[in-house]
Rosetta silent file (secondary structure, phi, psi, omega in degrees, C-alpha in Angstrom):
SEQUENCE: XXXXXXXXXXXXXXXXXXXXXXXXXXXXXXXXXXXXXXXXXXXXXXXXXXXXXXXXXXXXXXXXXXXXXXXXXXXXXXXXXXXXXXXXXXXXXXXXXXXXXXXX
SCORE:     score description
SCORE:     0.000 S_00000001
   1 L     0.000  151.447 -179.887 -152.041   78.947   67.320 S_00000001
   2 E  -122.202  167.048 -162.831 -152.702   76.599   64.764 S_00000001
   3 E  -109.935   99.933  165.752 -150.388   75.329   61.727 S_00000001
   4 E   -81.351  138.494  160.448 -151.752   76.229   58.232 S_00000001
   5 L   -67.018 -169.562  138.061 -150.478   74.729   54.803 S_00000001
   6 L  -145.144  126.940  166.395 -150.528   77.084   52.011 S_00000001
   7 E  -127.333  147.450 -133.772 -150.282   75.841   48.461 S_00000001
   8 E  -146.044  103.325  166.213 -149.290   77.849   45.743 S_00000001
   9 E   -95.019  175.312  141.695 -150.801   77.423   42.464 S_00000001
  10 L    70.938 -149.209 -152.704 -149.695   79.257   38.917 S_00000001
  11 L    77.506  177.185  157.860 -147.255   82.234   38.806 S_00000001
  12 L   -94.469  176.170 -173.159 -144.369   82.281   36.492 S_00000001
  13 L  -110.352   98.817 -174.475 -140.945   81.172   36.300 S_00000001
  14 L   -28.452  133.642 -168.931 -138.685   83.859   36.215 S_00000001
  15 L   -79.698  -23.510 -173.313 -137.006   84.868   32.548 S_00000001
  16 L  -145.335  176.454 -166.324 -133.732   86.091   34.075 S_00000001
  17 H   -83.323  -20.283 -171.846 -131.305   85.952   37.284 S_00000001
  18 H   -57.813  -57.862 -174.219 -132.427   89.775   37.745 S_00000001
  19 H   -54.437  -29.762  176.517 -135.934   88.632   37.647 S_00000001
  20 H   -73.218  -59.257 -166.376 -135.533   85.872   39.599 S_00000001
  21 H   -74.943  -28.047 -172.848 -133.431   87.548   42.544 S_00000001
  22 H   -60.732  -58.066 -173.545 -136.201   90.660   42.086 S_00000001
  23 H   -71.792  -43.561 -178.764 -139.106   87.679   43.060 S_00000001
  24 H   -53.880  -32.732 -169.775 -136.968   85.923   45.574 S_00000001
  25 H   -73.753  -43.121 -168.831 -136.271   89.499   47.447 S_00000001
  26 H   -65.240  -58.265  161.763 -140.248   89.889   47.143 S_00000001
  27 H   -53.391  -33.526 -166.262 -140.460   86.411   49.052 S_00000001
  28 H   -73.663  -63.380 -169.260 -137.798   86.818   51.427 S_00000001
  29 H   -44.254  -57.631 -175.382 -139.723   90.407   52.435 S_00000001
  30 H   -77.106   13.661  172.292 -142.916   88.694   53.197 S_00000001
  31 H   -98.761  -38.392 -152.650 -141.405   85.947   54.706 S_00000001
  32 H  -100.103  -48.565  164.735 -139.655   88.770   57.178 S_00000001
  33 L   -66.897   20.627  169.278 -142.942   90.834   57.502 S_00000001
  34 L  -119.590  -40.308  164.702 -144.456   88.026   58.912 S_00000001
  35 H    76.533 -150.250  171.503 -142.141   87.181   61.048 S_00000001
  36 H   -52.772    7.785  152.542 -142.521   84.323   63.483 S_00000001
  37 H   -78.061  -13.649 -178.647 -145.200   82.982   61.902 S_00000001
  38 E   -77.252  159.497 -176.059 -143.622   81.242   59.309 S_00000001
  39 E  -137.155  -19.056 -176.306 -143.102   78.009   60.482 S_00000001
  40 E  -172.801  137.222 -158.669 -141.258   76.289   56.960 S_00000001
  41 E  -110.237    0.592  161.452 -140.809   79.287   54.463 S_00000001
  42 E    66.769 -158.372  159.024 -141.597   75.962   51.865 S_00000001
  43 E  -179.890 -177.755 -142.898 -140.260   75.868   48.441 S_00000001
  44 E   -95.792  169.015 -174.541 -140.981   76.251   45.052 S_00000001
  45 L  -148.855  151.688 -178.020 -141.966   72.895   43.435 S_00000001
  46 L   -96.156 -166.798  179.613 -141.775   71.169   39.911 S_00000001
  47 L   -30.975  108.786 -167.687 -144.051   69.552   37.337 S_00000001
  48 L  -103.152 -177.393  165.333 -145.946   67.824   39.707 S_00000001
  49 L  -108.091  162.256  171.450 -148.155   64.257   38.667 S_00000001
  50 E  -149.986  137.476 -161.910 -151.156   63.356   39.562 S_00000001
  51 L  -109.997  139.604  177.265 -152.533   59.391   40.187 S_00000001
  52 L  -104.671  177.690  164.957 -156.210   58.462   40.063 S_00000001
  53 L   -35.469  -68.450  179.850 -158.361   55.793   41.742 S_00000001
  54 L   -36.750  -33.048 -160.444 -157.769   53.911   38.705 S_00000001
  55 L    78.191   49.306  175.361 -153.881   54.308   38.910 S_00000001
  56 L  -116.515  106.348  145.073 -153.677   56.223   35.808 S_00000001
  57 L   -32.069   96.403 -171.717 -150.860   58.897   35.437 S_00000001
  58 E  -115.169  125.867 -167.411 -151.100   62.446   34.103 S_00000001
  59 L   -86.385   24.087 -160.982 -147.774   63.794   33.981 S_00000001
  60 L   -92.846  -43.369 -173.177 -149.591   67.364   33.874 S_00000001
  61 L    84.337   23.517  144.553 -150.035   68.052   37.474 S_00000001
  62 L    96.610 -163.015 -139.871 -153.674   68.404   36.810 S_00000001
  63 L  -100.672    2.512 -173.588 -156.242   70.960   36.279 S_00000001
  64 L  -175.058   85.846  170.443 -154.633   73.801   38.924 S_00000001
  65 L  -105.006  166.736 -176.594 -151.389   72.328   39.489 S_00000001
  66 E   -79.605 -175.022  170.717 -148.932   73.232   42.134 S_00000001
  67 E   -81.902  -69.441 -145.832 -146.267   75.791   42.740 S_00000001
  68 E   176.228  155.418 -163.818 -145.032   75.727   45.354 S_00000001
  69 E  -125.149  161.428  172.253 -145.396   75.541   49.760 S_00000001
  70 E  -146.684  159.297  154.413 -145.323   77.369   52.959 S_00000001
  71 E  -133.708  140.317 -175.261 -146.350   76.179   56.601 S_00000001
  72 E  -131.048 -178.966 -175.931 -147.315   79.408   58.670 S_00000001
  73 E  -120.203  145.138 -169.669 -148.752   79.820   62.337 S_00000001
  74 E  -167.038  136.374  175.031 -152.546   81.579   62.461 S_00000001
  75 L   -60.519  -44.083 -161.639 -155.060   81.640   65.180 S_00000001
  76 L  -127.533  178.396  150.277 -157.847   80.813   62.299 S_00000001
  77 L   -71.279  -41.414  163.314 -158.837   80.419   59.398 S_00000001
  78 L   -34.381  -67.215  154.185 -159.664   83.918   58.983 S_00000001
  79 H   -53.205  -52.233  145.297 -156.012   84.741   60.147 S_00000001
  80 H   -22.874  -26.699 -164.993 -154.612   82.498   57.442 S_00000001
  81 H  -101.062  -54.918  134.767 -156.232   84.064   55.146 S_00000001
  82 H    11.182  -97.455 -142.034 -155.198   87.172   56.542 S_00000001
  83 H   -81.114  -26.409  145.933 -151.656   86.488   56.215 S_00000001
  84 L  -100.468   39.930  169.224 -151.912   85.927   52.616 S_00000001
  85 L   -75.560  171.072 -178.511 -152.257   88.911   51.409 S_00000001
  86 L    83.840   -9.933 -166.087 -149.013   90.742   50.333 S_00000001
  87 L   -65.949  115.022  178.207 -148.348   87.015   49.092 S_00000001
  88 H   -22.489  -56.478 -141.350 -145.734   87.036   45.719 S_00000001
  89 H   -60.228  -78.549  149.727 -147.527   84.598   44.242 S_00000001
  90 H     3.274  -55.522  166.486 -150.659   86.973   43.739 S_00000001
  91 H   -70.302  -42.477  179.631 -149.050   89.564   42.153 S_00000001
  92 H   -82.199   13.565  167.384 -148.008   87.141   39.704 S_00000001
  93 L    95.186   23.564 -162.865 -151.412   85.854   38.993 S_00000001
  94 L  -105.822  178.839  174.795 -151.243   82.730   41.184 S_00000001
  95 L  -115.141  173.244  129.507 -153.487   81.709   43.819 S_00000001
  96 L   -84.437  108.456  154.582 -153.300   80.793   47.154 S_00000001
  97 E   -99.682  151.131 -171.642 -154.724   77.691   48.994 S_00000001
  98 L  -139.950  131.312 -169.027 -154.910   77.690   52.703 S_00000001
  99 L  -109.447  100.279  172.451 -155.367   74.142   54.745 S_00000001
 100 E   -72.983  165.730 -164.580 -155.222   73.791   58.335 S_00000001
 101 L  -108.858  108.726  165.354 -153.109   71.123   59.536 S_00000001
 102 L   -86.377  116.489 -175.785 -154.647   68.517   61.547 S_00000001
 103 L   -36.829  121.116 -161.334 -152.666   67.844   64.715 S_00000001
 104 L  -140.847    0.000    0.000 -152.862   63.686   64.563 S_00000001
């Protein structure tokens, strides 16, 4: 097995604690239908920045900024890819990127 990233662009921010505990229960399930693959179940992430060559600051988080993280276990790439479907983030109109993690 190999170690994939996932990064989690776009989705929304929940409007209310219903709404909120309704998308956390939607995470927790796919977190559970996966089972031992998760390896860091991640977390949600804020406004991120982004620094250039130059050293110039855009407080924006750039042009597809993130969400949010996972680290899962996958034979492949294929398998990685695999595994996110069923992914929250998706239904809410986000994306998925998926990185393997080189062992160093």
């Amino acid at each position: 097995m190999a170690k994939f990233l996932f990064v989690y662009h776009g989705g929304a921010i929940p409007q209310s604690q219903e709404e909120g505990a309704t998308v956390m229960k939607a995470w927790m399930d796919w977190f559970a239908a996966l089972g031992a693959a998760v390896v860091d179940g991640g977390a949600p992430v804020g406004t991120s920045q982004t620094v250039a060559a130059n050293g110039a600051v855009s407080n924006d988080g750039g042009a597809n900024p993130v969400s949010g993280y996972s680290v899962f276990d996958a034979k492949d790439a294929a398998d990685a890819a695999r595994i996110t479907k069923g992914c929250p983030i998706l239904a809410a109109g986000g994306s998925v990127e998926v990185a393997p993690i080189i062992e160093m």
